[in-house]
MDAnalysis code that builds the backbone (N, CA, C; Angstrom):
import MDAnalysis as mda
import numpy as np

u = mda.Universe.empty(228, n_residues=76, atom_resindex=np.repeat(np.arange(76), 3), trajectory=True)
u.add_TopologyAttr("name", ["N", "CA", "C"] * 76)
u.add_TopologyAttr("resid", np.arange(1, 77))
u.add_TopologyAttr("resname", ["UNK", "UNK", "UNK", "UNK", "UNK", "UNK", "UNK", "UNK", "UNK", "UNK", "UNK", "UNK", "UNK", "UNK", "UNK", "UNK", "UNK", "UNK", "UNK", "UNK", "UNK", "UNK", "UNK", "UNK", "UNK", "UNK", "UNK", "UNK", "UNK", "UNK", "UNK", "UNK", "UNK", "UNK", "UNK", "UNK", "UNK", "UNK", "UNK", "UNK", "UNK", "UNK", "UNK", "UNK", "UNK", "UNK", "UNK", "UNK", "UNK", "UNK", "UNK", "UNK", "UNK", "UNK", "UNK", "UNK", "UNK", "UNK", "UNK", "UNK", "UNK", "UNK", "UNK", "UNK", "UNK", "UNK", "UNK", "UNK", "UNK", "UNK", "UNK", "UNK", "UNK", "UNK", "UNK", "UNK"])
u.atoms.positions = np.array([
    [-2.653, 21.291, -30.493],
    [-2.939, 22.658, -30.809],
    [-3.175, 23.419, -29.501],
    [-2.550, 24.812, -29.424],
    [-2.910, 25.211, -27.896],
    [-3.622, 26.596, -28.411],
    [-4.377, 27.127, -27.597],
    [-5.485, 28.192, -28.261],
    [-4.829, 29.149, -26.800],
    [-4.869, 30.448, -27.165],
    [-4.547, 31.312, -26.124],
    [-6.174, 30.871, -24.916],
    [-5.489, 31.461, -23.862],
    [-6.559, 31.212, -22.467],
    [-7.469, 32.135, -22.640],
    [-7.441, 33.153, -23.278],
    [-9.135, 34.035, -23.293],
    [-10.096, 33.471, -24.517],
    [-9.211, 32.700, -25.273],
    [-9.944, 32.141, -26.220],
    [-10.512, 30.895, -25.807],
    [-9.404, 29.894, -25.596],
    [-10.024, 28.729, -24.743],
    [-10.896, 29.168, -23.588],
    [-11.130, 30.190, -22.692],
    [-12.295, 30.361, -21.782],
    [-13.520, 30.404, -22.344],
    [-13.404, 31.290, -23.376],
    [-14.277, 31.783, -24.204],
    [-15.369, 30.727, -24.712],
    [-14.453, 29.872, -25.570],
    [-14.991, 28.811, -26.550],
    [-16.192, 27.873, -26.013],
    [-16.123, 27.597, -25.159],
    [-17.660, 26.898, -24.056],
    [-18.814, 27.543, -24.614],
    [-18.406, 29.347, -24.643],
    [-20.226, 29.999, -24.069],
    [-19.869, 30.615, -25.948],
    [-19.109, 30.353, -26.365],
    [-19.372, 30.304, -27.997],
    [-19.965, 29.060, -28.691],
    [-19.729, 28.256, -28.202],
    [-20.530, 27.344, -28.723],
    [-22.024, 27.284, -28.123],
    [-21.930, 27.363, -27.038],
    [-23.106, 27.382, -26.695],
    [-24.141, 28.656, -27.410],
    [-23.670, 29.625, -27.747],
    [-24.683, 30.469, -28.181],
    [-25.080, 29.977, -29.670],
    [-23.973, 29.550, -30.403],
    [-23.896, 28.789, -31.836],
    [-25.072, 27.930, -31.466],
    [-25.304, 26.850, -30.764],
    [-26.209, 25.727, -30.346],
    [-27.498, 26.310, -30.010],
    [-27.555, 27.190, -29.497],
    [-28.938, 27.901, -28.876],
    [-29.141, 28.479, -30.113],
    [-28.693, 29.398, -30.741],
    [-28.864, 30.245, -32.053],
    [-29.504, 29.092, -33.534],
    [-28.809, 27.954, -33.225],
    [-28.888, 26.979, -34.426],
    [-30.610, 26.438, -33.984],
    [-30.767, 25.922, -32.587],
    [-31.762, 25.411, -31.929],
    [-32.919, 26.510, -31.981],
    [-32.991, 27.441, -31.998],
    [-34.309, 28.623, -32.134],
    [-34.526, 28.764, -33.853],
    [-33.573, 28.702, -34.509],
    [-33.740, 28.874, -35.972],
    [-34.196, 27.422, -36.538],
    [-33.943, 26.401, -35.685],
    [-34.774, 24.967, -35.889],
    [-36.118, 25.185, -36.042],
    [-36.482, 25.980, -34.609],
    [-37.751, 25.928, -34.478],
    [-38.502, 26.599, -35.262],
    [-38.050, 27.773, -35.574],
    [-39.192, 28.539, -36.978],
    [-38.804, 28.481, -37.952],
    [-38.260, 27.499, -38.256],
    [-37.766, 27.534, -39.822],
    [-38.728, 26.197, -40.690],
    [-39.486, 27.312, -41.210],
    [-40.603, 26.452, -42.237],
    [-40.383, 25.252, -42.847],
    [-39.290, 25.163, -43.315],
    [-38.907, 24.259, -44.387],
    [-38.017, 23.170, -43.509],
    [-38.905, 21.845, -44.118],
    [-38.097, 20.914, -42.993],
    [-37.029, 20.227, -42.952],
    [-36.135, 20.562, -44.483],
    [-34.571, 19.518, -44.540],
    [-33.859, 20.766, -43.385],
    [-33.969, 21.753, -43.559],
    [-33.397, 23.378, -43.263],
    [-34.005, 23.320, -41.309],
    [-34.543, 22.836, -41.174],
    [-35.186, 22.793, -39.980],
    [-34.088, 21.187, -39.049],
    [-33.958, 20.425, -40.007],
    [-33.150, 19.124, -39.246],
    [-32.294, 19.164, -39.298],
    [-31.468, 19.883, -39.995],
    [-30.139, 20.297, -40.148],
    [-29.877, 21.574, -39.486],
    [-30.180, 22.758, -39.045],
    [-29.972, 23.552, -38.013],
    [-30.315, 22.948, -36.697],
    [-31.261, 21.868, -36.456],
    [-31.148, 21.186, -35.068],
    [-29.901, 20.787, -34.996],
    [-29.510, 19.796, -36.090],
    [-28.501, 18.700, -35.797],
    [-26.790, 19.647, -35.738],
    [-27.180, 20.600, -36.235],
    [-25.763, 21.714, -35.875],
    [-26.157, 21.794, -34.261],
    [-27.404, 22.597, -34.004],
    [-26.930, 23.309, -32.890],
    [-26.484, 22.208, -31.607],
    [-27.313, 21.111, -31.759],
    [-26.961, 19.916, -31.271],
    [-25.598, 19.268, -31.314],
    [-24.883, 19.510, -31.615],
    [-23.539, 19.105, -32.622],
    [-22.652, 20.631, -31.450],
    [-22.971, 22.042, -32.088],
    [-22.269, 22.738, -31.045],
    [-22.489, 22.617, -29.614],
    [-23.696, 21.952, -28.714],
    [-24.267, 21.992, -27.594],
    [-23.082, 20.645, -27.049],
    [-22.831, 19.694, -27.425],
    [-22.002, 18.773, -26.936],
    [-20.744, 19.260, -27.023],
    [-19.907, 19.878, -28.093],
    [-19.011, 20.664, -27.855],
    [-18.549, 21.340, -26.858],
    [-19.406, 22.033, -26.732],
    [-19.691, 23.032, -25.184],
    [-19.639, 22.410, -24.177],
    [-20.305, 20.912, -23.941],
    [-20.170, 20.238, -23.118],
    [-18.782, 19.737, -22.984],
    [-18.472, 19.067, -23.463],
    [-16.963, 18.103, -24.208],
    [-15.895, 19.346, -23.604],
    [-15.711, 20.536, -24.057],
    [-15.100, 21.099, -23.728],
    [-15.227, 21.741, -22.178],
    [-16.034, 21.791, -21.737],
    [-16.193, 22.082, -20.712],
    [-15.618, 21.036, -19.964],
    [-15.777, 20.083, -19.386],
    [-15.701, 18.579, -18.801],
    [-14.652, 18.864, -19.156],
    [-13.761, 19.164, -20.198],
    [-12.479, 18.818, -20.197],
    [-11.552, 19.589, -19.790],
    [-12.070, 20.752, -19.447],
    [-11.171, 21.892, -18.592],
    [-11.629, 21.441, -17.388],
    [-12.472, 21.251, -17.092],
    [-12.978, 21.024, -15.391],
    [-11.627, 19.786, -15.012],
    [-11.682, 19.018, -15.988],
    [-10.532, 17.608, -15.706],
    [-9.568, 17.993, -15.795],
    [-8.723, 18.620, -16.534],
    [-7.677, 19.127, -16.336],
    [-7.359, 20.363, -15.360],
    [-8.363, 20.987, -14.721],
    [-8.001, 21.819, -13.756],
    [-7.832, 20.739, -12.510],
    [-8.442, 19.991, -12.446],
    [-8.667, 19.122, -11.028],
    [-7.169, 18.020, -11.399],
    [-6.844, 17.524, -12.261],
    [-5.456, 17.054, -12.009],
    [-4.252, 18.099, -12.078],
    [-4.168, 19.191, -12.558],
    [-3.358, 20.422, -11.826],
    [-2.977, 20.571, -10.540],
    [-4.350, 20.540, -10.095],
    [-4.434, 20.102, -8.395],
    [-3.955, 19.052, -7.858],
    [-4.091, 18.521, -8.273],
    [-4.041, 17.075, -7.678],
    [-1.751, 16.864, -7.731],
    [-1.898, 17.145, -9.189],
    [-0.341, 16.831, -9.401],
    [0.146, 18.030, -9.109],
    [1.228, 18.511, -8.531],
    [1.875, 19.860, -8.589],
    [2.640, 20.149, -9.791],
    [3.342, 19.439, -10.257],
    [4.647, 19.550, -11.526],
    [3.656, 20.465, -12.469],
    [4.761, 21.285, -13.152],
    [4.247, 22.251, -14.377],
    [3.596, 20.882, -15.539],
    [4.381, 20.314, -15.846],
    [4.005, 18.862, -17.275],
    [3.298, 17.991, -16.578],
    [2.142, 17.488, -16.695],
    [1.860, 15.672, -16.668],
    [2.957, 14.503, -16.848],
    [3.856, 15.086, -17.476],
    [4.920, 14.103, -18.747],
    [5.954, 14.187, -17.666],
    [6.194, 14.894, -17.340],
    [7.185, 14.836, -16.907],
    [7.269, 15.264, -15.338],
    [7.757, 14.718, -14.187],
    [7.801, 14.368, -12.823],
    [8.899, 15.562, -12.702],
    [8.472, 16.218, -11.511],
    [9.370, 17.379, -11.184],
    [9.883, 16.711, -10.205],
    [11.870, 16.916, -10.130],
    [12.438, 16.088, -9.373],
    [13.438, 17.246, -8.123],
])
């Protein structure tokens, strides 16, 4: 699946606000099934954020590294 590039930039500090947003509504939320389950989301979007992040950082640094437009295929 390829996501346009302002979206894929995007998607990091969207999750991350999802995770922070889920993680503050953990904390005052009275009721405690409703309280472990908005942790375990925002927790859930916070690795996302991570995951995705790390994974653009890796693929920018073998860009570099390789010149060819494809991985797949060796520019001759």
């Amino acid at each position: 699946m390829r996501l346009s590039k302002p979206l894929y930039e995007a998607l990091p500090l969207l999750y991350v606000m999802i995770g922070v947003g889920a993680i503050v509504i953990a904390y005052y939320e009275p009721v405690r099934i409703r309280s472990i389950v908005a942790f375990v989301i925002g927790l859930l979007a916070a690795i996302a954020a991570l995951t995705i992040f790390l994974h653009r950082q890796d693929r920018r640094e073998l860009s570099r590294e390789y010149p060819a437009d494809n991985l797949d295929m060796p520019r001759s």
